[in-house]
C-alpha positions as CSV (number, residue, x, y, z in Angstrom):
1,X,-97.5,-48.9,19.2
2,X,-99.6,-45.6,19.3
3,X,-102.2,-46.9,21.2
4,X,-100.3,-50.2,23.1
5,X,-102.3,-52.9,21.9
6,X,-101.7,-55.8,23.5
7,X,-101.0,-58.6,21.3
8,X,-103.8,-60.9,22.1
9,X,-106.2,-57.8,21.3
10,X,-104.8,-57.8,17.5
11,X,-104.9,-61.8,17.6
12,X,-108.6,-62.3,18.4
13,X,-109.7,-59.5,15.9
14,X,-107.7,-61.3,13.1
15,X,-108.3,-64.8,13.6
16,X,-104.3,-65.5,14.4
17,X,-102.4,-66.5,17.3
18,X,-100.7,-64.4,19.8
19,X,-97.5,-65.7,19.3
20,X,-97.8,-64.6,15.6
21,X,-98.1,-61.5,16.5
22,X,-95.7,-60.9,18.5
23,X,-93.4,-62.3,16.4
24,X,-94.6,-59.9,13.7
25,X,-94.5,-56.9,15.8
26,X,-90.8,-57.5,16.9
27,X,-89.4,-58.2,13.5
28,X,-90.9,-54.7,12.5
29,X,-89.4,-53.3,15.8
30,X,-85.9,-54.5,14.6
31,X,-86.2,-53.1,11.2
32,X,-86.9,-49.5,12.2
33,X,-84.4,-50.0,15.1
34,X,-81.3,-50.7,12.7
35,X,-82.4,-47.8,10.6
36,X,-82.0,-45.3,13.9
37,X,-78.6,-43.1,13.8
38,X,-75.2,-44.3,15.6
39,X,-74.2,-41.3,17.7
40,X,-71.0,-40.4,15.9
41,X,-72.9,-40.1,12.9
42,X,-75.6,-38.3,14.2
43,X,-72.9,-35.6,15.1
44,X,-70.7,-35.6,12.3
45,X,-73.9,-34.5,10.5
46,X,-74.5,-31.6,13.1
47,X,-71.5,-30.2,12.4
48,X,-71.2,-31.3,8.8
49,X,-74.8,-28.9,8.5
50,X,-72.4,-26.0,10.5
51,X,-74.3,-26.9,13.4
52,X,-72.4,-26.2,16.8
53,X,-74.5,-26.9,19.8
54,X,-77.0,-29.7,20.8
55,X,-78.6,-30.1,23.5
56,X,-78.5,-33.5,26.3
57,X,-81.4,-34.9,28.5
58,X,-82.4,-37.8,30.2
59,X,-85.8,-39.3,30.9
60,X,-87.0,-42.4,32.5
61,X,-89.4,-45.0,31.0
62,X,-91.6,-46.7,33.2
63,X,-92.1,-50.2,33.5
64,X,-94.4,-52.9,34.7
65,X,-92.5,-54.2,38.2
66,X,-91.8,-57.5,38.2
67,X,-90.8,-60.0,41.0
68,X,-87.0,-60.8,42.1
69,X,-83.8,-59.7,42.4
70,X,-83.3,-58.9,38.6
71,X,-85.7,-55.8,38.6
72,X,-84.2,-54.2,41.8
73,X,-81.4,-52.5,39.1
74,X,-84.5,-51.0,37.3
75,X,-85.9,-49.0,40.7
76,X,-85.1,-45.0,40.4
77,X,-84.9,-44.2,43.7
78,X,-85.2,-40.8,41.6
79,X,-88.4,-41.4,40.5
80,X,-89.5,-43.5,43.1
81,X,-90.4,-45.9,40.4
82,X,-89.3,-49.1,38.1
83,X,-88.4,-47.7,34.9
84,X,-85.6,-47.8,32.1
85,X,-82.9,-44.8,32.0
86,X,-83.0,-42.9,27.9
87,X,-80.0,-40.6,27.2
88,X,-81.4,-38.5,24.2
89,X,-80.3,-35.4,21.8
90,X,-81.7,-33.0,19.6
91,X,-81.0,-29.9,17.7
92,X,-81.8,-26.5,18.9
93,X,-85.3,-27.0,17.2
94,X,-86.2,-30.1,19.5
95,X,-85.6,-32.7,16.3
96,X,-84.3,-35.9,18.4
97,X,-80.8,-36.8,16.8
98,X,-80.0,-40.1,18.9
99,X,-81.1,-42.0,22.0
100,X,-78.9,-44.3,23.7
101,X,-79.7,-47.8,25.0
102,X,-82.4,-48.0,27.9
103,X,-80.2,-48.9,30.8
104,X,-81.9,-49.8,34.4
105,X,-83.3,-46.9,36.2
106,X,-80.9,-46.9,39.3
107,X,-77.9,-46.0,36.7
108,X,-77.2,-42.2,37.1
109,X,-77.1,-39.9,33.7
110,X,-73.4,-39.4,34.0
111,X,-72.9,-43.1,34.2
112,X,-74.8,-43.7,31.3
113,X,-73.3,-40.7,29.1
114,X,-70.3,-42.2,30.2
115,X,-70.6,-45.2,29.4
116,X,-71.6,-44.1,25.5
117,X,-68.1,-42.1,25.8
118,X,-70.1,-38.4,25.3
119,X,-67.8,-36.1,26.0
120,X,-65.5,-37.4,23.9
121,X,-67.0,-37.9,21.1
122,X,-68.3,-34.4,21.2
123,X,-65.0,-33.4,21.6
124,X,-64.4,-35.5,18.1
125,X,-67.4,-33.9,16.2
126,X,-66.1,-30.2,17.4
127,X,-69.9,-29.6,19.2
128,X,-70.8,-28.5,23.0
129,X,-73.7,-30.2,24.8
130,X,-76.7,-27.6,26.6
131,X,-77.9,-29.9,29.6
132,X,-79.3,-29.5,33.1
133,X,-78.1,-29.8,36.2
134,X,-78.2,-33.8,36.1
135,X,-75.2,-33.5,34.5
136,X,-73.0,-31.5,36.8
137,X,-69.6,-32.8,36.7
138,X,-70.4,-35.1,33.3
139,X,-67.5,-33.0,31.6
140,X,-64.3,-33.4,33.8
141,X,-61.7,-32.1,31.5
142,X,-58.9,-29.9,32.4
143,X,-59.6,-26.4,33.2
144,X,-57.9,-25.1,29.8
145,X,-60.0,-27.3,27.8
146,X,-62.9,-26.1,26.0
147,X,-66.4,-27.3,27.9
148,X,-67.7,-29.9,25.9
149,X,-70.9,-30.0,28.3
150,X,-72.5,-26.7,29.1
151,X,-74.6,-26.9,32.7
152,X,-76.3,-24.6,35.0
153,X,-75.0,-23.9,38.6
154,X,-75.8,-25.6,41.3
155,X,-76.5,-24.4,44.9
156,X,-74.9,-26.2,48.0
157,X,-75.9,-25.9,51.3
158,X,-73.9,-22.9,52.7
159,X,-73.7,-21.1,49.0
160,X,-76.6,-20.0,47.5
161,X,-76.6,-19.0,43.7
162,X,-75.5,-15.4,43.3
163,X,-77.9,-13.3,41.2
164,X,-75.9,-13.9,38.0
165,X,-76.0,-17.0,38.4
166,X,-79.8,-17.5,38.6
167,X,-80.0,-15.2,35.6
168,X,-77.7,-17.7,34.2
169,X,-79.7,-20.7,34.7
170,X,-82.8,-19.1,33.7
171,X,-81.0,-18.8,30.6
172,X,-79.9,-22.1,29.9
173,X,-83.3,-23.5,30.8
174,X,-84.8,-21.4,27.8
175,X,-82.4,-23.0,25.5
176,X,-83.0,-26.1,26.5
177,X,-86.6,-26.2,26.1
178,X,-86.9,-28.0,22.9
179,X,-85.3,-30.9,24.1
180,X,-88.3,-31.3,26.5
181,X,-90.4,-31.2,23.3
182,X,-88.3,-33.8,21.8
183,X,-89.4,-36.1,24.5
184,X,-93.0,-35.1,24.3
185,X,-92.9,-36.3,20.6
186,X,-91.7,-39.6,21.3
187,X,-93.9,-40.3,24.4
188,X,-97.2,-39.5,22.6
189,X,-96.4,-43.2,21.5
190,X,-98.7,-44.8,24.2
191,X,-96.4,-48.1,24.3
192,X,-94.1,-46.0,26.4
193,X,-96.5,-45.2,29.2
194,X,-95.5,-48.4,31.2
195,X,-93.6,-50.7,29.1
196,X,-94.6,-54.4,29.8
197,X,-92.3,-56.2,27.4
198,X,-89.1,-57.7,27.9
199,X,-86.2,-55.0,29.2
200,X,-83.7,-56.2,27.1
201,X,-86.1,-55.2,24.3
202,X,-86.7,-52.1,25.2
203,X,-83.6,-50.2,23.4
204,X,-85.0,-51.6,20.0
205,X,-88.3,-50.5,21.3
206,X,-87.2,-47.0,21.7
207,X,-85.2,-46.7,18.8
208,X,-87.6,-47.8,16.3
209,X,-89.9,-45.4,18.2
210,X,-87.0,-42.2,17.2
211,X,-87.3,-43.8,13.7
212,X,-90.9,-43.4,13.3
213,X,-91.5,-39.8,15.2
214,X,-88.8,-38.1,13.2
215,X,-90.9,-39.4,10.3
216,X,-94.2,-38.1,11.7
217,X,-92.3,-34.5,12.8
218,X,-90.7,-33.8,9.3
219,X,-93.7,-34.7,7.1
């Protein structure tokens, strides 16, 4: 997976069938996959360690386009591109804590954070969320309840940011910084630079993936 070899390369330099290989290589995938944190445990043990604040991204995984109507739900018309939407954690250090499951790329990062019931399971866990301005209006709680997701502002047409604001922002984007190394770490695996398997394998894919570059980060 470091260096996305295809199947039929490692089959004709071991004198075995593709099949068997394949086969191999997704029963390992499965194995690392169930050993990858649920996300209320990943944040019970945040705030078990007196850990208070993570912080919330998004990225999209490419994929190799394919024909029909099936792939259409996997265009970003973000990214002008096929690819597979990954909702991910980490600490304030940039240590990926969870990843959720690669959903098609036309799904918005609300929808999906939704979806995986964030907010309230942050709420649970008694942590905040540090995320960008994706995530505008992911926390839609009452104006007395504490934020559960902290986010930048957001300029509309006829209001630009105030000074305070930008300051703010600039802020915020400081702090999240190690979540963009987080992602760095897990796409130096090169099997993530256009994913040509199945989609439906591709959250066991990136889960055994978290498995093996917390490994690498904490030797």
């Amino acid at each position: 997976m470091r260096c996305d070899q295809r199947p039929g390369d490692l089959a004709g330099g071991n004198w075995i069938h593709r099949t068997t290989v394949t086969r191999w290589v997704r029963e390992v995938i499965s194995l690392l996959a169930a050993r990858a944190p649920r996300l209320d445990r990943a944040l019970k043990k945040i705030a078990y360690k007196g850990g208070g604040v993570v912080l919330l991204d998004g990225t999209l995984i490419p994929t190799r386009r394919r024909t029909g109507k099936e792939n259409r739900k996997n265009y970003s018309g973000k990214s002008k591109c096929h690819g597979l939407l990954v909702i991910a954690l980490t600490d304030d250090r940039g240590r990926l804590l969870w990843v959720s499951a690669a959903r098609p790329g036309r799904t918005s990062e609300i929808t999906a954070c939704r979806h995986d019931q964030l907010t309230a399971k942050l709420r649970a866990a008694g942590l905040g969320a540090i995320a960008d301005l994706g995530f505008v209006g992911l926390d839609d709680s009452s104006p007395d309840a504490d934020l559960a997701v902290i986010t930048g502002y957001k300029a509309a047409r006829n209001r630009p940011l105030t000074r305070g604001q930008k300051l703010s922002n600039t802020a915020l984007a400081a702090v999240r910084a190690p979540v963009e190394h987080g992602f760095a770490h897990l796409k130096n695996w090169r099997v993530l630079g256009k994913v040509r398997t199945d989609p439906t394998w591709a959250t066991a894919l990136v889960r055994s993936l978290l498995v093996l570059t917390n490994r690498e980060v904490s030797r």
